[in-house]
C-alpha positions as MATLAB code, in Angstrom:
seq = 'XXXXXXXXXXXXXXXXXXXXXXXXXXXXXXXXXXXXXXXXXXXXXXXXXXXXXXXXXXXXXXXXXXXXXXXXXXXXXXXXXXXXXXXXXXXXXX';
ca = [
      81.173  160.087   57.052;
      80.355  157.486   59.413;
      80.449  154.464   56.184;
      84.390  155.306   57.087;
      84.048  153.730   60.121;
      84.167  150.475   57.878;
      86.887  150.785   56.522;
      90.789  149.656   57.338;
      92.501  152.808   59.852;
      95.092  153.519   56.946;
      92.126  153.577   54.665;
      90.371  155.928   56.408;
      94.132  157.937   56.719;
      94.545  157.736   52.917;
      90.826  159.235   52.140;
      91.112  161.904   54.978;
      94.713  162.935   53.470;
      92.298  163.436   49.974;
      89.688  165.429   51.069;
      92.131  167.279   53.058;
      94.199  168.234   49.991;
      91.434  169.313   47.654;
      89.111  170.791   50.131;
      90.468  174.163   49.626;
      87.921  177.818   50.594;
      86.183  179.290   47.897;
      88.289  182.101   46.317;
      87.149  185.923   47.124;
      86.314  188.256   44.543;
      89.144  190.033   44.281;
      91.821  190.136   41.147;
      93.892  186.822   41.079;
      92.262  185.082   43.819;
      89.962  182.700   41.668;
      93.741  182.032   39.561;
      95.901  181.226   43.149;
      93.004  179.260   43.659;
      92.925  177.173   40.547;
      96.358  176.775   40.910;
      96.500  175.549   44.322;
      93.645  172.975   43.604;
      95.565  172.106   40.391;
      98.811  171.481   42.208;
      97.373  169.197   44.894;
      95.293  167.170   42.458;
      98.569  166.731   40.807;
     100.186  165.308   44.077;
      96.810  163.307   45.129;
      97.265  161.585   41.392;
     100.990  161.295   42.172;
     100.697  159.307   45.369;
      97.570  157.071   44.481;
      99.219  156.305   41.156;
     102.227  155.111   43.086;
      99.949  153.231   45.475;
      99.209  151.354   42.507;
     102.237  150.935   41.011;
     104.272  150.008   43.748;
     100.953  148.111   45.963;
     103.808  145.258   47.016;
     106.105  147.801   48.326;
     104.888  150.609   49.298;
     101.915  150.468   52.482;
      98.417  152.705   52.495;
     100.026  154.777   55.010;
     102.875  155.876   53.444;
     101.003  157.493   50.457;
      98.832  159.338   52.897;
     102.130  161.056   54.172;
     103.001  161.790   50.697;
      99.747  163.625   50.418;
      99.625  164.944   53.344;
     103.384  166.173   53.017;
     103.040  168.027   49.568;
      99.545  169.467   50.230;
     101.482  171.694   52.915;
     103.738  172.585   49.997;
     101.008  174.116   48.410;
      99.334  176.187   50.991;
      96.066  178.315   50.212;
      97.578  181.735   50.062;
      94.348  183.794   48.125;
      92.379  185.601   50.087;
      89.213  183.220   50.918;
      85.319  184.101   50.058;
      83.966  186.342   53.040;
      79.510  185.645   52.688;
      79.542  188.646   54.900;
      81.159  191.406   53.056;
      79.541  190.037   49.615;
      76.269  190.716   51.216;
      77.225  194.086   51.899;
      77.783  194.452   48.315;
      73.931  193.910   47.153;
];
């Protein structure tokens, strides 16, 4: 990650706030998990399109650091509630 380092402070916010919403833990194996997590992942790449596309639209009005918040503010609304992948008790399994 250091090539971030080159880029603008509220660029480097604005990418951070992306990774951060779709960098979700691997589901367990356990009924439903893998679903809450493709949900999850599907609602945050919803509001990562959401703010970027209003980035875009509204580039005059609206500054880098504001659609970070935006990201940043609905990826909380869409916490990772599944169970996450546990290596250890899935090598207890084999």
């Amino acid at each position: 990650m250091s090539r971030l380092t080159d880029l603008p402070g509220e660029v480097t916010s604005l990418v951070a706030a992306i990774v951060e919403a779709l960098d979700l833990p691997l589901p367990s194996i356990e009924d439903g998990d893998e679903a809450k997590h493709y949900w999850v992942l599907e609602k945050r790449a919803q509001d990562v399109t959401i703010g970027l596309s209003m980035l875009l639209k509204f580039a005059d009005e609206m500054p880098i650091t504001e659609a970070a918040v935006y990201v940043r503010d609905w990826t909380k609304r869409h916490p990772a509630t599944y169970t996450p992948f546990d290596i250890t008790s899935a090598e207890g399994e084999r």
